[in-house]
Structures are given as structure tokens and as C-alpha cells.
PANUTOR-764707 format. One record per residue (C-alpha): x, y, z; residue number from 1; residue in one letter. Coordinates in Angstrom, 2 decimals, decimal comma. Example, Ala and Ser with C-alpha at 12.3 -4.5 7.8 and 13.67 -1.06 7.14 Angstrom:
<pts>
((12,30 -4,50 7,80) 1 'A');
((13,67 -1,06 7,14) 2 'S');
</pts>
This chain:
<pts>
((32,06 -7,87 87,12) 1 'X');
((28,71 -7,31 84,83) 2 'X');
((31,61 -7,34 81,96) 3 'X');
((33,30 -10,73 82,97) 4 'X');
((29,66 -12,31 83,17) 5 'X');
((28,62 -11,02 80,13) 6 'X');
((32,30 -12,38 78,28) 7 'X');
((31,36 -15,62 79,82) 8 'X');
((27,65 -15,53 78,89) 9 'X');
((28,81 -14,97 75,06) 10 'X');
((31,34 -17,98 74,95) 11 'X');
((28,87 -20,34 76,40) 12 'X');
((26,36 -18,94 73,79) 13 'X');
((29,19 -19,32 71,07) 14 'X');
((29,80 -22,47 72,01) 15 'X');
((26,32 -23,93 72,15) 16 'X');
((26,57 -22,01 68,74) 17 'X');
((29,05 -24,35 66,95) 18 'X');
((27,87 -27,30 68,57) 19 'X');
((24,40 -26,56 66,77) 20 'X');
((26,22 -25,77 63,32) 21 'X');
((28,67 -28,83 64,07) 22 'X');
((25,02 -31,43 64,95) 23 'X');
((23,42 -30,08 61,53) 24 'X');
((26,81 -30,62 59,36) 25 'X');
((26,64 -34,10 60,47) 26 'X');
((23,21 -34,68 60,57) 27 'X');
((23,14 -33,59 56,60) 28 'X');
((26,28 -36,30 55,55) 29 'X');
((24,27 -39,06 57,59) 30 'X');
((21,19 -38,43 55,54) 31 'X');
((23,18 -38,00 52,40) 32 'X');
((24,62 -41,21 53,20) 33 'X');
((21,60 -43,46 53,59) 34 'X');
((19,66 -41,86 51,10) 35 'X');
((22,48 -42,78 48,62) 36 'X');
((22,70 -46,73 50,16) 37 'X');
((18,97 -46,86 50,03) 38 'X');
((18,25 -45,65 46,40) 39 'X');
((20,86 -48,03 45,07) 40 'X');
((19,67 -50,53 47,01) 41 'X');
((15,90 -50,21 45,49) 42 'X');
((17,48 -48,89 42,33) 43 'X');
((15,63 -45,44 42,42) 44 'X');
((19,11 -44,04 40,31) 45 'X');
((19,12 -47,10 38,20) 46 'X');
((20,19 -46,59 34,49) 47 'X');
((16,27 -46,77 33,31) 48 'X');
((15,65 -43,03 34,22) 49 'X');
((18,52 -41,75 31,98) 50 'X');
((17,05 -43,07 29,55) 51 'X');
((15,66 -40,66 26,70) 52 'X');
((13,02 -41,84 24,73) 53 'X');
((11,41 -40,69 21,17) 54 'X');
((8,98 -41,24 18,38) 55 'X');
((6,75 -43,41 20,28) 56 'X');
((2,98 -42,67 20,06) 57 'X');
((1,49 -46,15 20,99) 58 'X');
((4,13 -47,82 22,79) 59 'X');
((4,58 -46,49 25,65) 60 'X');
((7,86 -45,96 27,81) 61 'X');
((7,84 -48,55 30,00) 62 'X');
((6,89 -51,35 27,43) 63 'X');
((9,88 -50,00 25,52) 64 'X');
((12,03 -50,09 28,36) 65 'X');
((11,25 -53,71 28,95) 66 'X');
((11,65 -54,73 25,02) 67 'X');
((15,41 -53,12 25,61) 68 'X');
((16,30 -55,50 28,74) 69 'X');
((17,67 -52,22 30,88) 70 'X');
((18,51 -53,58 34,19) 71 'X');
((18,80 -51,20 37,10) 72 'X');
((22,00 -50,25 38,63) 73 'X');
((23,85 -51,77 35,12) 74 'X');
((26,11 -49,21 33,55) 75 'X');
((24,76 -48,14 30,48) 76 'X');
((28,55 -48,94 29,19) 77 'X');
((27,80 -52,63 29,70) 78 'X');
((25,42 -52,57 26,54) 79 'X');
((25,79 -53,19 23,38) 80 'X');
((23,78 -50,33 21,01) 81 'X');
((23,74 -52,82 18,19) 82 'X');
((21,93 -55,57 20,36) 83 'X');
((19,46 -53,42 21,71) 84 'X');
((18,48 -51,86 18,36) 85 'X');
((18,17 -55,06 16,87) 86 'X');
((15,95 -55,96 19,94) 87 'X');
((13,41 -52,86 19,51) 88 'X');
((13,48 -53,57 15,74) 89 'X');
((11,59 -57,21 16,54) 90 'X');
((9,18 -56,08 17,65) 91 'X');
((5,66 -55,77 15,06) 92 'X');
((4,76 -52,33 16,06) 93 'X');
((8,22 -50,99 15,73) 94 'X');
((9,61 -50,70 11,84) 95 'X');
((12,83 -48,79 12,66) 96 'X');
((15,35 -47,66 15,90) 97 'X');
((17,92 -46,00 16,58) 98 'X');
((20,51 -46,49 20,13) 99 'X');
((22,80 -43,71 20,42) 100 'X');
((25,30 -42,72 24,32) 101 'X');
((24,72 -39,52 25,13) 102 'X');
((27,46 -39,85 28,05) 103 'X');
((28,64 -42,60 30,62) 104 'X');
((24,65 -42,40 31,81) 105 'X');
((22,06 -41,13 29,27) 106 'X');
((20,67 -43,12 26,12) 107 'X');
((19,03 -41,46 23,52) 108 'X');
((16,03 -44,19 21,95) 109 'X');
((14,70 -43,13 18,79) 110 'X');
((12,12 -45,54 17,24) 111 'X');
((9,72 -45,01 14,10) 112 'X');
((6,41 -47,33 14,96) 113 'X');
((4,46 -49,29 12,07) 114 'X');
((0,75 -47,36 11,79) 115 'X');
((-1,85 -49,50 11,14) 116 'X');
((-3,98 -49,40 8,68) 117 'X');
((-6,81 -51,77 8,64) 118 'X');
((-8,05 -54,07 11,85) 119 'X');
((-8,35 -57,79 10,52) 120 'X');
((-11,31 -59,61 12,55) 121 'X');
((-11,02 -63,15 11,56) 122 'X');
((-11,61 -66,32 13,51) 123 'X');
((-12,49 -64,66 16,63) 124 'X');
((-9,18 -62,96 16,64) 125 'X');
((-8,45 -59,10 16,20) 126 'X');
((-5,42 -57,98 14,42) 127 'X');
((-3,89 -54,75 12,99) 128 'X');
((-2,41 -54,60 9,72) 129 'X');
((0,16 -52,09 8,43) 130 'X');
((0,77 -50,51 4,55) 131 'X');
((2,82 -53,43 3,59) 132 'X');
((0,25 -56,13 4,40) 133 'X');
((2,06 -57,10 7,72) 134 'X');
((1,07 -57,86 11,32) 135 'X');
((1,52 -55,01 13,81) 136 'X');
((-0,76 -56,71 16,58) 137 'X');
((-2,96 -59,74 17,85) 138 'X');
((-6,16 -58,55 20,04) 139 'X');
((-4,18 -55,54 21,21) 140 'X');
((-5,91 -52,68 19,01) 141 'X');
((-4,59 -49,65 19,98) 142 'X');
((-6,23 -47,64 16,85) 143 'X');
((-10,09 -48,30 17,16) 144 'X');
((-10,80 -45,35 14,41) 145 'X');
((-9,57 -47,76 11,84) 146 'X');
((-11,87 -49,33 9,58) 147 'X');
((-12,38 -53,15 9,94) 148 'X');
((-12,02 -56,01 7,57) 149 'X');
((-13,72 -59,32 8,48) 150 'X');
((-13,48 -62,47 7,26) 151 'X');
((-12,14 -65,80 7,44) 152 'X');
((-8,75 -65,57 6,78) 153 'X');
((-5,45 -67,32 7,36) 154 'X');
((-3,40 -65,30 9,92) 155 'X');
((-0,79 -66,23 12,80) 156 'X');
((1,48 -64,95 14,95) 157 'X');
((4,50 -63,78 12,98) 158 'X');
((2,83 -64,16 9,29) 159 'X');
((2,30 -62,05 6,78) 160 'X');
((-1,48 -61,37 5,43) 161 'X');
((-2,75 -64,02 2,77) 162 'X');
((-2,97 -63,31 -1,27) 163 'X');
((-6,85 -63,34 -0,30) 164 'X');
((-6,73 -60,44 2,11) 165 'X');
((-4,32 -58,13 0,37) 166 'X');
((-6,68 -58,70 -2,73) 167 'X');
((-9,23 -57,66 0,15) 168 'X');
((-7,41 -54,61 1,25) 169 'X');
((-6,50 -53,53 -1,49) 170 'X');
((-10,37 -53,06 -3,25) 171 'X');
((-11,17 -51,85 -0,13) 172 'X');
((-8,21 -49,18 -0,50) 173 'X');
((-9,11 -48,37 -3,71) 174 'X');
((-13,28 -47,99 -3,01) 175 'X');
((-11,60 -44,83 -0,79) 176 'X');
((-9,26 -43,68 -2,82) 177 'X');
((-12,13 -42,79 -5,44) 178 'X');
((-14,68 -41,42 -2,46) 179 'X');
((-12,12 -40,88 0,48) 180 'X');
((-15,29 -38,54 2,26) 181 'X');
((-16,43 -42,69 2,76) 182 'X');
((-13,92 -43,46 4,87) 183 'X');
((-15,39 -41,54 7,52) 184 'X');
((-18,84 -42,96 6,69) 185 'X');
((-18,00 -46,87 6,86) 186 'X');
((-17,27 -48,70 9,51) 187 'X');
((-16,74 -52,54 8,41) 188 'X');
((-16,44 -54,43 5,44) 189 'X');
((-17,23 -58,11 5,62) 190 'X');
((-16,05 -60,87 3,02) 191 'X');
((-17,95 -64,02 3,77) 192 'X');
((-17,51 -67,50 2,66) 193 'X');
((-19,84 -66,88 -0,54) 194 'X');
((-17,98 -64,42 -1,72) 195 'X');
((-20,93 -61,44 -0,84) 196 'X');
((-19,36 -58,10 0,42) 197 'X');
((-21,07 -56,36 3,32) 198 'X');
((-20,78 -52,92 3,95) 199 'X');
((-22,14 -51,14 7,75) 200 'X');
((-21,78 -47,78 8,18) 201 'X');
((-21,68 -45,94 11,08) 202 'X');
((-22,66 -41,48 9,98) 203 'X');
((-25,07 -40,71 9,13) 204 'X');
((-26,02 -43,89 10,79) 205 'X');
((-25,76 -47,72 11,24) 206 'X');
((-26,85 -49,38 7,91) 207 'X');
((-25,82 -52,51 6,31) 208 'X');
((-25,27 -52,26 2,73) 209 'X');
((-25,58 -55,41 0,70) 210 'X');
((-22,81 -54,98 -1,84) 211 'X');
((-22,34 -57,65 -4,19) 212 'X');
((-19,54 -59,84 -4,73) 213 'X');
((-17,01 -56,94 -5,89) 214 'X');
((-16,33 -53,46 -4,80) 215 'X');
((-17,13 -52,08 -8,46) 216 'X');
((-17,39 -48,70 -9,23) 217 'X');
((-21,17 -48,69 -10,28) 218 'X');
((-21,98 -50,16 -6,80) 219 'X');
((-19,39 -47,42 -4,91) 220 'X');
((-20,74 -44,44 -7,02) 221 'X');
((-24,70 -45,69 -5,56) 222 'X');
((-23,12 -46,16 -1,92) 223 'X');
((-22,02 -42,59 -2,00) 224 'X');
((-24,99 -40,98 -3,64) 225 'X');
((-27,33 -43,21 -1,18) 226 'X');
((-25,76 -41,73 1,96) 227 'X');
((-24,97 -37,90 0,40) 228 'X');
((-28,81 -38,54 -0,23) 229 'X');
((-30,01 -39,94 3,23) 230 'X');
((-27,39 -37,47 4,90) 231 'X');
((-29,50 -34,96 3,18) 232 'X');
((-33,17 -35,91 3,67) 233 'X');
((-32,45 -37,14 7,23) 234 'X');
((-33,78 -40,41 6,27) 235 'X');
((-33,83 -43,13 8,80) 236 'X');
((-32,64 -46,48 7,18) 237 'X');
((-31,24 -49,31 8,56) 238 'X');
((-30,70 -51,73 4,81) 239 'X');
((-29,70 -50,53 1,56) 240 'X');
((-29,20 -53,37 -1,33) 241 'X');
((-27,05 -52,65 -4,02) 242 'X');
((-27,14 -55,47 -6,12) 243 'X');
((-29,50 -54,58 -8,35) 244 'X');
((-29,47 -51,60 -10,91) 245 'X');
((-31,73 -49,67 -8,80) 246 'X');
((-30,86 -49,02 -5,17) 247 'X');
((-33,59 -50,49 -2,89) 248 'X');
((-33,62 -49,25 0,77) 249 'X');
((-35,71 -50,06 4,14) 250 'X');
</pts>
């Protein structure tokens, strides 16, 4: 008797045992199922996160995403690499790219950005210039260690920098390509409308050098001895004139 009841007590308990294993297997597939509906639905498996980005230092992944035109739940198949190269390659801050397919569903982006090299500040405007004298950006600095050039000069949208400026630049470039310790030194370099050059420093501290109306060599050799000199003494001077043949300081 105690042996029947116990038989009987083990296939109800076997039973109730499959039933549970049977309730969980189909449990799972139900989940499985709407989680699969609801992530293409809201496009949480869209094509963007195959996508494998490189090279970029300033732009970041998401603007580069949007420059390509990915759409979520399109097939990366459905694009053509050509197009979306040529796409990324409009844009100012981005000189070369590269659109290669991985597989069915992965991208590979390579880009090379244009590094600025001097911020323009002219007509109440802020833009970033490259080595070839073009536009990278318009008020969206994204390098504030660069040294600034100001001015009033003739810049737009999709234009490249005027004969004036690259004449500009390129006294500027050469001032630290004789002393390159001054790069570090100098903060801005204004051209006004009379032709003076102003110089402000920023180490060892802010002072505004009156220059002249060329970056000669004379007047760079004084600007470096002056402020290897104040650097030195710990001098506290705020303007240094140049002009002259003597260097007179305040």
C-alpha cells in the first residue's frame, strides 16, 4: 500500500515537474518574441550600431552618423559606399574617408579630419583655419589651445581665406618657426585697420606687445629676449612697445 502511494506521489510530482519545465520553455519564446517585435519596432538593432567607426578625434560618432544618412532598420546593402564617402568628404572638418562592408551588417568608417591651425576672429565671427588656408569651422572651436588671429577679414561660409590673411598667417607662421618656445607664450595676434600688429601673451603673463607694422626679425628677436628676461626676473608687466630700437616696458 505505502508502495502504491508513494508510485502515485512520484508521478504527480513528475508531472507537476514537466508542466513547470513545459511553463518556462514557453514563457522564454514569448519573451524572445516581443523583445524581438519591440526592438525593431524602436529600432534598438537598427543598422547604426554595426557601424564601426575610426580616426575621429573631434567629430564625434553620432555627428558622423548623421553626416552618413544611416537610417535604422535599412540594410546596410541598400547603400551605396561611394555616396556616403563622398557625403563624409563634404564636410570642412573631414579631408579624407573611407566606406568599406565588413558583412551583410557591419561598416567599417575610416575618416582623416582637417586639424586646425589658427582660430580667425573677424567680424564678430570665430573660425578655424587648417594648413592649406581653408575653413574647417564657423563659431564651433573645438581647439581653444590654438593661437588666434584677429582682424577684419573677408570670410564666409564655404570660402577660402583671403590673400590678406594667408599673408597674415603665414608671418605669423614664420615669427614661430624662428622662436617656436613663443608659441606657447602668445596668445593673439591682432592686425588692425592701420596696419599696427598687436601681440598679448598669456605665460609668463598677460601683456600686450605693441609690434609695429611687420613681424620683422629685429622686433621677434626683442619679444623673445623681453619675456626670457621678465620670465627670469619675475617682473610684473602688463605693456611692452617694440617699435622703437630700445624696448620700453610698463
Amino acid at each position: 500500500m505505502k508502495e502504491e502511494q508513494y508510485d502515485k506521489q512520484w508521478s504527480v510530482r513528475n508531472n507537476r515537474m514537466k508542466l513547470g519545465a513545459i511553463f518556462i520553455i514557453v514563457a522564454s519564446l514569448l519573451v524572445i518574441i516581443y523583445d524581438f517585435g519591440f526592438n525593431r519596432k524602436s529600432g534598438l538593432s537598427s543598422a547604426v550600431n554595426k557601424l564601426v567607426i575610426t580616426g575621429h578625434q573631434k567629430l564625434s560618432k553620432e555627428e558622423i552618423v548623421a553626416i552618413l544618412g544611416v537610417q535604422a532598420g535599412v540594410p546596410f546593402e541598400d547603400y551605396n559606399l561611394k555616396v556616403l564617402e563622398e557625403k563624409l568628404e563634404k564636410h570642412p572638418r573631414i579631408k579624407k574617408a573611407s566606406v568599406t562592408r565588413r558583412s551583410k551588417e557591419q561598416l567599417l568608417v575610416s575618416i582623416v579630419e582637417r586639424g586646425a591651425r589658427f582660430i580667425i576672429n573677424s567680424n564678430d565671427n570665430l573660425y578655424e583655419i587648417d594648413d592649406d588656408y581653408k575653413l574647417v569651422s564657423v563659431d564651433d572651436i573645438r581647439d581653444a589651445n590654438l593661437v588666434i588671429l584677429s582682424g577684419e577679414f573677408n570670410l564666409g561660409q564655404n570660402q577660402q581665406v583671403s590673400k590678406k590673411l594667408k599673408e597674415f598667417c603665414e608671418s605669423v607662421e614664420n615669427l614661430f618657426e624662428t622662436y617656436p618656445q613663443l608659441k606657447d607664450r602668445i596668445a593673439e595676434v591682432r592686425l588692425d585697420q592701420d596696419g599696427e600688429i598687436t601681440i598679448y601673451t598669456q605665460y609668463p603673463q598677460r601683456i600686450r606687445v605693441n609690434i609695429g607694422n611687420k613681424l620683422e626679425s629685429m622686433q621677434i628677436r626683442k619679444l623673445y629676449a623681453s619675456l626670457a628676461y621678465f620670465e627670469n626676473q619675475a617682473s610684473n608687466v602688463r605693456l611692452l612697445d617694440l617699435r622703437g630700437d630700445d624696448a620700453v616696458y610698463h
